[in-house]
N, C-alpha and C positions, 0 to 999 in steps of 0.2 A: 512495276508501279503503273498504276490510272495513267493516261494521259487525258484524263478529263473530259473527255466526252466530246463529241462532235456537235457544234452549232446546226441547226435547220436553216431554212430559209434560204437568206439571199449570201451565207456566204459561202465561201469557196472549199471545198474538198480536199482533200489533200492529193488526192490522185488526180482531180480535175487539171487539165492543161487552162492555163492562162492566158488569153491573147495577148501578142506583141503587137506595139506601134509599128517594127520595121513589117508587118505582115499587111497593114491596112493601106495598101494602094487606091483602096476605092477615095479614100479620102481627098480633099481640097487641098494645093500645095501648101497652102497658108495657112489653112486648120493642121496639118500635120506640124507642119515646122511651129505652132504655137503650143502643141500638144508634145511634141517632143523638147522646145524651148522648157516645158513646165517639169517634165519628165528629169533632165538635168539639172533645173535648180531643186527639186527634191531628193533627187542621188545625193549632189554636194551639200545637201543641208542634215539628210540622213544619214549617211553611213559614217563620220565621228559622233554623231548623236546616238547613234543605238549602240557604237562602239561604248560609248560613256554609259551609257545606261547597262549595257552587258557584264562592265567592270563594276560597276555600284552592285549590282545585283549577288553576282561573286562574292563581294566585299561584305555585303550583308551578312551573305548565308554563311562566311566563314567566322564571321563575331557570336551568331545566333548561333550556330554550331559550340563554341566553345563557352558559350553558354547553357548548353543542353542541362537538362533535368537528368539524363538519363543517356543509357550510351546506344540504346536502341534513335533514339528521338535526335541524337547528334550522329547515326550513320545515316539517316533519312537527309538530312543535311547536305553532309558529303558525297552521297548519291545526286543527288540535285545541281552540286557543285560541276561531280563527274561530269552530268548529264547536259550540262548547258555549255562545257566545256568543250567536248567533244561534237557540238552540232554549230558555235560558236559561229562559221563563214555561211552553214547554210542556213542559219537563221538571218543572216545578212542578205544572202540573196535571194532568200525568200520574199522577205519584208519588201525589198526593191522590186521582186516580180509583180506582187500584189496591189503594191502602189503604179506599176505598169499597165498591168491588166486592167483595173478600172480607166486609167486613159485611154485606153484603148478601145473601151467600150463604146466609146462616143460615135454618136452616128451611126450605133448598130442600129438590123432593123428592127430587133427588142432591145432599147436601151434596158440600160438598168435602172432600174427603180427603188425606192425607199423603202425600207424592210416593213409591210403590211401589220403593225400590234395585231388589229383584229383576226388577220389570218391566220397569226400563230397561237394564239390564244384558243381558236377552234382545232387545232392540231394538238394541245397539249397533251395528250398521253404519249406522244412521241419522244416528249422534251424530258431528258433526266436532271434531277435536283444538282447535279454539277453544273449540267450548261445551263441552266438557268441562275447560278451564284458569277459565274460568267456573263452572263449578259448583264445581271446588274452591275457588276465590279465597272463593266466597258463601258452601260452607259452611263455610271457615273462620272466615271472620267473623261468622257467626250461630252459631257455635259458642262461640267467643268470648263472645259478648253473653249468648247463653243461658247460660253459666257464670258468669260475673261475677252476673248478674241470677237465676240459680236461684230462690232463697227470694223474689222478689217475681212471679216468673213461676211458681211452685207455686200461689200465690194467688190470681192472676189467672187463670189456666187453669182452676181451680176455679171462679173466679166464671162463670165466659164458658160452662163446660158449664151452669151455673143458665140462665143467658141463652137458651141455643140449645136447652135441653131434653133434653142428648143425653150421652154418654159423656164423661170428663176428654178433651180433645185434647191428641194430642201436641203439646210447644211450636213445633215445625215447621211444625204446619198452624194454629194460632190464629191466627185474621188480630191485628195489632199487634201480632203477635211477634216475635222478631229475623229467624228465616228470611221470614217473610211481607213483613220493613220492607226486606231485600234484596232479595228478588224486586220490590218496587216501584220500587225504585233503578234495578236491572237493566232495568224494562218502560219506565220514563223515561228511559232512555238508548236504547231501540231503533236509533229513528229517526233518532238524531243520528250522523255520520257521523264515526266513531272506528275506529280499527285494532285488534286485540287487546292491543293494548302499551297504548296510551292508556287504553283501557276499562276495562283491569287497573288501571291507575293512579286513575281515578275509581275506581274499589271500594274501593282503598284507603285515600284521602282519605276517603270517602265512612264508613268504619269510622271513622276518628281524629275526626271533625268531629261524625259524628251517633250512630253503634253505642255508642264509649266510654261518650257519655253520656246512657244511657238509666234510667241506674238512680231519676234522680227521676219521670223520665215513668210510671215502673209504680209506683211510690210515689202519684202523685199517681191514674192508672188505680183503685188498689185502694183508696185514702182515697175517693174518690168513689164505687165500687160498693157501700163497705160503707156508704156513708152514703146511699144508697139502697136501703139492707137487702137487698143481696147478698151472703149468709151472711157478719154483720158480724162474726159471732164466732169468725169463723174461725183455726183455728192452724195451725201448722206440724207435719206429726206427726214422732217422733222415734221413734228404734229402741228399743224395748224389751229392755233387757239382762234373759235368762235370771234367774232366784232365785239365787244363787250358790250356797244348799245342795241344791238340786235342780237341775242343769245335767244336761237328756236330750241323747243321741244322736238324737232322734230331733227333726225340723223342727217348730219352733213352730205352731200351727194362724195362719190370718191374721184380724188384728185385727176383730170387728164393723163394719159401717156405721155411718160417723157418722149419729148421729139428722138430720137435717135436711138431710145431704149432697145432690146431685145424683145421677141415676139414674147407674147404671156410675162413680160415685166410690167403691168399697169400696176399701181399700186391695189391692195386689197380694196375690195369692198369693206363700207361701216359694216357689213353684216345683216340681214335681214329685215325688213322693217318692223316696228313696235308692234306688239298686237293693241287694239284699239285699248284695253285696261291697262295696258302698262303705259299707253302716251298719255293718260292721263293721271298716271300715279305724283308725275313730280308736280303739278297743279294743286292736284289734292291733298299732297303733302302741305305744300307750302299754304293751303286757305286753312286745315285743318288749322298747323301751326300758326296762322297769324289768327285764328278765334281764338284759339286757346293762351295767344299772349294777351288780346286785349280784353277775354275776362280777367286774366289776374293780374291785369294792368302794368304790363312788363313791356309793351311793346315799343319797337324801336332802339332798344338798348343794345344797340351795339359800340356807345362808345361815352362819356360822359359830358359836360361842357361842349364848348363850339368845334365841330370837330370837319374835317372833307372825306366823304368816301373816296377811300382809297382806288386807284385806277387798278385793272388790270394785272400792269404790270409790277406794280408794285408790289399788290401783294402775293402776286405768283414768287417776287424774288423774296420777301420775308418768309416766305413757307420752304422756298427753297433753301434758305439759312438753317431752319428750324427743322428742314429736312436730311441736312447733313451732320448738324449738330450730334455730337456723340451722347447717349444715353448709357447708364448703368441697368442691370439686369432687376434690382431694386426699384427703379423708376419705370421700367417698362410692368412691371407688376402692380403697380400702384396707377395703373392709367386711368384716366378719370378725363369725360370729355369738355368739362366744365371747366377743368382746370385749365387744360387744353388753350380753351377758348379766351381766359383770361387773359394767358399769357401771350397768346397772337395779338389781343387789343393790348396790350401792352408793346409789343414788339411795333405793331405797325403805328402808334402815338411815337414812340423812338426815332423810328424810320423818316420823317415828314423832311425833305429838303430845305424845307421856306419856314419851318419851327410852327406849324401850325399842325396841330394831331389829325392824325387819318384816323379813319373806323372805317365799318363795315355799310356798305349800303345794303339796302332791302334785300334782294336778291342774294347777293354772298352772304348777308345776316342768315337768310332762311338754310342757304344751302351748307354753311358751316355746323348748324344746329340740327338739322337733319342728317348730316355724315358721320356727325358727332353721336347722335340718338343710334346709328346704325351701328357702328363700333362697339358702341355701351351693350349692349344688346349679345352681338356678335364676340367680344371679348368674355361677356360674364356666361355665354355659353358653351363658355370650354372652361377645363375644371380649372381651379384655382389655383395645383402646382404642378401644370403644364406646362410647360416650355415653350406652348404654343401660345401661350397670352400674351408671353413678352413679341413673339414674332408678330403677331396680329396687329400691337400696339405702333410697333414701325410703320406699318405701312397706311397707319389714319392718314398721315402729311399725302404722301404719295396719291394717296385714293382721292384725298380733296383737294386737293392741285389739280387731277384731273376732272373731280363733278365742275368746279369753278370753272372750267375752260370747254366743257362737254357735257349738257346738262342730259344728252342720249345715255348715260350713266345710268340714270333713273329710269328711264324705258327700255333701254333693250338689257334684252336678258343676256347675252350673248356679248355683252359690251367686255374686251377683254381683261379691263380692270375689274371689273365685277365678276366675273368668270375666275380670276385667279385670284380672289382677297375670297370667295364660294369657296374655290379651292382648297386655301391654305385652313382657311376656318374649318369646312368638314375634315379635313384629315386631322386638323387641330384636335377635333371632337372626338373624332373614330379610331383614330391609331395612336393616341397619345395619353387613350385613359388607363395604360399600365404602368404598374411601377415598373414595369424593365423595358426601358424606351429603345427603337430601334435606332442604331448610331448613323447609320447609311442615310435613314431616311430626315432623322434631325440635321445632320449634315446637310443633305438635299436640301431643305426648307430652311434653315441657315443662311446658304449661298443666294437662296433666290431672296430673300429680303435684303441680304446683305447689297445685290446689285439694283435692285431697286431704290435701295434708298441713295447709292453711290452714284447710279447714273443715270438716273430718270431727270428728265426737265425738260418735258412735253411732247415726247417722242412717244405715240402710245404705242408704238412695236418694241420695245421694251419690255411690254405687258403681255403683248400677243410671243415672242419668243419665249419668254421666260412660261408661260402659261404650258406651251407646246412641249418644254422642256419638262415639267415637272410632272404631267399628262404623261408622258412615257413614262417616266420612273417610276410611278402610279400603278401605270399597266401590266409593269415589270415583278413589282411588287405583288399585286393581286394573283398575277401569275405563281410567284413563287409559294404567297397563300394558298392558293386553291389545291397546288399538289400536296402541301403539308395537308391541309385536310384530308387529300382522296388517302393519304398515307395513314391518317390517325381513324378515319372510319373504316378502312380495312382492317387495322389495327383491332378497332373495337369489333367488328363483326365475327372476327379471329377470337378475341376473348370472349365474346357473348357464348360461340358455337361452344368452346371449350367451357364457359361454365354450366352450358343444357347437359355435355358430356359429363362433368364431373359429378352435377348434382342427380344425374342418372345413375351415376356408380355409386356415389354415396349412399343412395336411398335402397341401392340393391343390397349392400354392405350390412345396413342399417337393417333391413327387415332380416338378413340372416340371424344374425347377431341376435336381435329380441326372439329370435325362434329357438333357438341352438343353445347350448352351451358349449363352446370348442376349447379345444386346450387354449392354455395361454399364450404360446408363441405362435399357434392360428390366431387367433383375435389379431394378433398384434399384425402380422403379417396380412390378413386383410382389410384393417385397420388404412394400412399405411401405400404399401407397394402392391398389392393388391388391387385398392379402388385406382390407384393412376394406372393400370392394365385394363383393370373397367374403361375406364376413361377416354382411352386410347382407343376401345372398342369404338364407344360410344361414337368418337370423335370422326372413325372413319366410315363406320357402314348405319351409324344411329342404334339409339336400344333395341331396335327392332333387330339387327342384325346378327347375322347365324352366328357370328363371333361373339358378340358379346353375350350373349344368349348362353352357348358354350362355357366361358368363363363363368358366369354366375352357376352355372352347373357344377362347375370347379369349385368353385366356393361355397356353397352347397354341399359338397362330396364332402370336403377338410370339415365345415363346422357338427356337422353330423357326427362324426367318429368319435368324438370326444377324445381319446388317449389310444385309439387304435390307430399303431401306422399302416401306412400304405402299405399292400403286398404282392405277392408278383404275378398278381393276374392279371390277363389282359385288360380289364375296369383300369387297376390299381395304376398300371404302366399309363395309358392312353393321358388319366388323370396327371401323371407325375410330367409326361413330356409337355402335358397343354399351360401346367405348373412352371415348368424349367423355360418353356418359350413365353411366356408371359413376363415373364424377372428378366430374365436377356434385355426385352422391350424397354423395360422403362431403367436402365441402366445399370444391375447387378450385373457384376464381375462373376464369369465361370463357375469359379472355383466358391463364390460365393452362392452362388446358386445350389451348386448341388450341395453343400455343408449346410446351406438351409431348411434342403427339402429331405435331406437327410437325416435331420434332425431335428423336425418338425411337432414329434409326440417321445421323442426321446425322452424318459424319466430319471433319470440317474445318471446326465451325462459323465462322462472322464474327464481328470483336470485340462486336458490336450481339448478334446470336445467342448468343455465349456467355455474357455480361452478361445476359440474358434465362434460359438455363438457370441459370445459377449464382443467380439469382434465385428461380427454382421449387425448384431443389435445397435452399436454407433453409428456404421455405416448409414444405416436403416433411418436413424435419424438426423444425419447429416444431410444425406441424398437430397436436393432439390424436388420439392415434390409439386409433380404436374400442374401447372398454371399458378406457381409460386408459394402458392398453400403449405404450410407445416403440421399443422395441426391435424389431428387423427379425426374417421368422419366422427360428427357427434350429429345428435338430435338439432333440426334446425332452432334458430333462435325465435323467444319465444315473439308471436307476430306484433305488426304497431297495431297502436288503434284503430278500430275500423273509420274509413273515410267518411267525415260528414255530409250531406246532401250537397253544400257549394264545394266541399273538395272533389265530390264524384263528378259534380259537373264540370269543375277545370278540369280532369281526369279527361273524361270524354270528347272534351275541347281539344285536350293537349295532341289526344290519337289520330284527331282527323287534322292536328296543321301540317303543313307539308314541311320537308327539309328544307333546309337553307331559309329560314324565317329567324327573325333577331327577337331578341330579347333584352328588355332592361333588368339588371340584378342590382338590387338598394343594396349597399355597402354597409351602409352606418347609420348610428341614429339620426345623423343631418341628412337624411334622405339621395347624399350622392350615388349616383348607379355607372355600372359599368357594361357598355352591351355583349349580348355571347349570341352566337349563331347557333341553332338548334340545327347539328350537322347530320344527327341521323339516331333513331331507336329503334329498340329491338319488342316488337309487338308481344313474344315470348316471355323475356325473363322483364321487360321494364326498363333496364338498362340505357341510357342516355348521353347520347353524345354532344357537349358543347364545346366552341372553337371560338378563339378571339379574333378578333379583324385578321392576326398571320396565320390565322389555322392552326394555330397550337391548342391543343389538348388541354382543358383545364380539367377544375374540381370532376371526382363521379357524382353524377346526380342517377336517380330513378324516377320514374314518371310520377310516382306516387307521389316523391317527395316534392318535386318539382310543382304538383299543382295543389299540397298543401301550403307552399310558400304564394301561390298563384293569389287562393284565394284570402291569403292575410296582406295581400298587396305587396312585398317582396319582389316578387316577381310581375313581369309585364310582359306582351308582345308589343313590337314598337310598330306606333301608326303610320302606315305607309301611304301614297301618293301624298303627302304634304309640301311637293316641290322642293328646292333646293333652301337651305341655309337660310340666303340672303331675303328669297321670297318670303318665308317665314318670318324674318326680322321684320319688314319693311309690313307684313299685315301686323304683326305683334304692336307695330308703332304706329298703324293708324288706330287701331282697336285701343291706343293709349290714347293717344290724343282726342279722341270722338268721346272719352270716356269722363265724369266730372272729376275732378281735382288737381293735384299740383303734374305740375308735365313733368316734373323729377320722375314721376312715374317710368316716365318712356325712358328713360336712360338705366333703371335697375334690372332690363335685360330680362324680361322674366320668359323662364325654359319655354319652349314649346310644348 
């Protein structure tokens, strides 16, 4: 069996030696002894946890087994069982070496580093479609972990840069951290002889048994470092909501260094400053918005009767309410940002301590209606039974918790909440317009709104972690796309070649045949096993080639003779052997061969003889015939129409686009489109390769047909450099607002 392939990168080989802590003398006595303190509460926390997870795993395979379909499909089982059984302690001491050797690395003079996406991404032809179903399995599940466990893994990453001397790590590269404690799963299963299916399956188990429950092991991690005075006092920072009576346009500067922090622990920067149009977007928003309320004489209304604008924090915590509040899959489908908006002037009149109703003041009035107009837009641009609607709809509360407290929302591009709400929306767009949705990645996008809406409340690292998280999985994904495509245009270039070959035998077949009249079981014979011996010519040295050339000679010789057999001169022989090794090829049996060629103009067979043809005759048309074809050659079919003047010219359009350029394809008569990636055509036969976002293989098209769908609009090329999602919304809704009539407009989303 596969043992699955070998990961690239940053991990570890199976042959590779591992560093030990007892080897690193160079180190500091107190770095050792904190590195080796670490070392031991993860042996004691590991070795009955992989034990429990060794036994579930077992326990799986033997129910799944006795569940088998089949008894081939329940020994693959039992092999698997054998196979983990038998490796069972050095899987143990593997797992503990690997979780070693990254301690140990500390202080090297190449520490180790955070596995590069973009470098392996330019290596992918090295990468096989196993370990790359591997890499997503792990980092889902260390994604997983690292989400659940955040806020004790901010901590501990924090301690472990005091430790190492060196910059905060990302939680990916800290060794004892989720990606690190899979990677050692993954280096303890090397050797043991599992398939891709089984191996998947320990990753899995190996999640439920050990990953779920790690949230005391960093609990206990951090109680111990701080009780070694590794920064004991450490807190959790939180976001800093703007002054409410001074809220700038312009990006908050970033927090001082904690006094005592580790080097390269200052908090991040905001990120880049505005470009001069974007600091002026949330302005122009909000004047547009308030012309456009007090022509239609709406302005102001944010709340009815005598009302106080609500402070701050108030209504940060009514949205907070309204943030954790459970929704149905029904109500997240039905979002509507007006509705939205009622029901928060509703909540926050509830709310009032002293019985006097809160509203909205000017400013959160503008910026509730403007997040709102962004969403309406952004939701009705993903299709309507996508799954990504209802996710998008979660995260309005979330996103305007942050504009209200962060008005750099609206200017920077790069602001993390608007980078991952960009995020979820384009994938919402791009990976969610088929009916057979990927589970991994709805999974994926699941979890991350799930945890935003559960533990956001004004922490915008929430937004930058979960961003970063989902960005891998992304990468991981397109990676696994891109090989399924180089997989399906190889694929097609393989068919393309084989159909230049077949329709060169055909056509040799074909012109004999209208010249000739040959016996009957010639016809038939070079009808059928014949042209795929053309074919196969064809296939390896072209119709030009001395072979196939030959062969059509062959078939030439036979059609000619009409009822005379072959006889035993050397013509007759030379013809009969290049006849016997052409049948061999395309997969006649011996004995079938020569009863063929044998009997080829025979006119009166014997009952024995005919009982023997009539035997190859089934044969003949059972055989698979060369590039799946059954049908015997005929006359091409008769041609389409010839192409009109605007289809010639999408024609000509279609030859000079390059590969990898997208296209919109209309669905239905309401005009829904689904995009395909134009992966690759064949200049020769026409032939056309398109690929969905995973690089699957859809419909065949022809170029032909392709740009008469072109020019009845069907078809589209989609307009490139239009910026991101959000950039688009945010013009779509000034170009609404600038525009005359009702501002309902701006909230009906309309596409790009």
């Amino acid at each position: 069996m596969s043992s699955g392939g070998r990961a690239p990168g940053n991990r570890v080989g199976a042959q590779e030696r591992l560093p030990r802590l007892g080897r690193r003398s160079d180190l500091p006595p107190r770095v050792r002894n904190l590195l080796e303190g670490l070392q031991q509460h993860a042996a004691g926390w590991f070795q009955p946890a992989l034990e429990r997870a060794l036994v579930d795993i077992d326990t799986s395979l033997f129910r799944m087994a006795e569940r088998s379909g089949n008894s081939g499909e329940q020994q693959r089982r039992f092999e698997a069982m054998r196979a983990l059984k038998q490796a069972g302690a050095s899987v143990q001491h593997r797992f503990q070496d690997h979780l070693e050797g990254d301690l140990a690395r500390v202080r090297e003079a190449a520490p180790m580093a955070a596995p590069a996406p973009d470098a392996t991404v330019t290596s992918l032809e090295l990468v096989d479609a196993a370990v790359l179903e591997e890499d997503l399995t792990l980092q889902e599940i260390s994604g997983k972990a690292d989400i659940r466990n955040s806020q004790a893994l901010h901590a501990y990453t924090h301690r472990f840069a005091v430790i190492a001397g060196s910059a905060v790590p990302a939680t990916e590269a800290v060794p004892l951290g989720p990606a690190r404690i899979a990677e050692a799963f993954r280096y303890a299963l090397h050797d043991v002889e599992l398939d891709l299916e089984h191996r998947l399956f320990a990753f899995r188990q190996f999640d439920r048994a050990v990953m779920a429950t790690l949230a005391p092991f960093y609990d206990r991690l951090n109680t111990w470092l701080a009780g070694q005075r590794v920064l004991p006092n450490l807190q959790h920072p939180s976001f800093r909501r703007p002054d409410v009576a001074h809220v700038s346009d312009e990006p908050a500067p970033p927090p001082a260094q904690e006094a005592g922090a580790p080097a390269g622990d200052a908090a991040p920067a905001t990120g880049a400053p505005p470009e001069p149009a974007d600091a002026e977007l949330f302005g122009t928003l909000r004047d547009l918005l308030g012309a456009k309320r007090r022509a239609e004489g709406t302005a102001g209304a944010a709340g009815t009767g005598a009302w106080t604008p609500a402070s701050r924090d108030d209504l940060q915590s009514v949205l907070g309410a309204l943030q954790r509040a459970p929704t149905t899959p029904a109500q997240q489908a039905r979002y509507d940002s007006e509705h939205f908006k009622n029901t928060l002037l509703v909540k926050l009149r509830r709310a009032s301590p002293e019985g006097r109703p809160l509203g909205l003041g000017d400013e959160d009035l503008d910026t509730v209606d403007l997040v709102g107009m962004l969403f309406d837009y952004v939701v009705r641009n993903v299709r309507e039974s996508s799954g990504a609607r209802g996710l998008l709809a979660r995260l309005h509360v979330p996103v305007l918790r942050v504009a209200l407290g962060d008005k750099t929302f609206f200017t920077r591009r790069d602001h993390p909440a608007r980078e991952l709400l960009n995020s979820i929306a384009e994938t919402g767009t791009h990976w969610f317009d088929e009916s057979e949705a990927d589970p991994d990645l709805t999974r994926k996008m699941q979890m991350v709104v799930d945890h935003v809406s559960a533990n956001f409340d004004g922490d915008i690292g929430v937004f930058e972690h979960l961003l970063g998280d989902l960005s891998k999985h992304m990468q991981l994904l397109a990676r696994r796309a891109e090989a399924a495509e180089r997989r399906n245009i190889d694929a097609a270039r393989g068919r393309d070649r084989l159909a230049i070959a077949r329709e060169a035998a055909r056509g040799a077949v074909i012109r004999i045949l209208q010249a000739t009249i040959p016996a009957p079981r010639v016809r038939s014979l070079l009808e059928q096993a014949w042209t795929d011996a053309l074919a196969l010519s064809a296939l390896r040295d072209g119709p030009e080639g001395a072979e196939f050339k030959r062969r059509v000679e062959v078939a030439e010789n036979l059609a000619r003779r009409g009822l005379q057999p072959l006889a035993d001169t050397a013509e007759d022989e030379a013809v009969r052997l290049d006849l016997e090794a052409g049948l061999h090829q395309v997969g006649l049996h011996g004995d079938d061969v020569r009863g063929l060629v044998d009997n080829l103009f025979t006119r009166a067979p014997t009952r024995e003889v005919s009982a023997q043809l009539q035997r190859i005759d089934e044969a003949l048309k059972d055989k698979p015939r060369l590039g799946g074809e059954s049908a015997p050659a005929t006359p091409a079919r008769a041609p389409a129409p010839p192409l009109t003047p605007a289809e010639m010219q999408m024609l000509q359009q279609l030859k000079r686009t390059p590969f990898g350029t997208w296209f919109e394809f209309v669905r239905n008569q309401q005009g829904d489109t689904v995009r395909r990636k134009l992966a690759w055509f064949s200049p020769v036969t026409g032939h056309c390769l398109f690929v969905n976002q995973r690089g699957a293989r859809l419909d065949d098209h022809t170029l032909e047909q392709v740009a008469r769908d072109m020019a009845r609009g069907q078809i589209r090329p989609v307009a490139t450099g239009q910026g991101s999602l959000i950039d688009r919304a945010w013009k779509a809704i000034i170009g609404l607002l600038r525009a005359p009539g009702d501002t309902a407009q701006a909230a009906a989303g309309a596409r790009p």
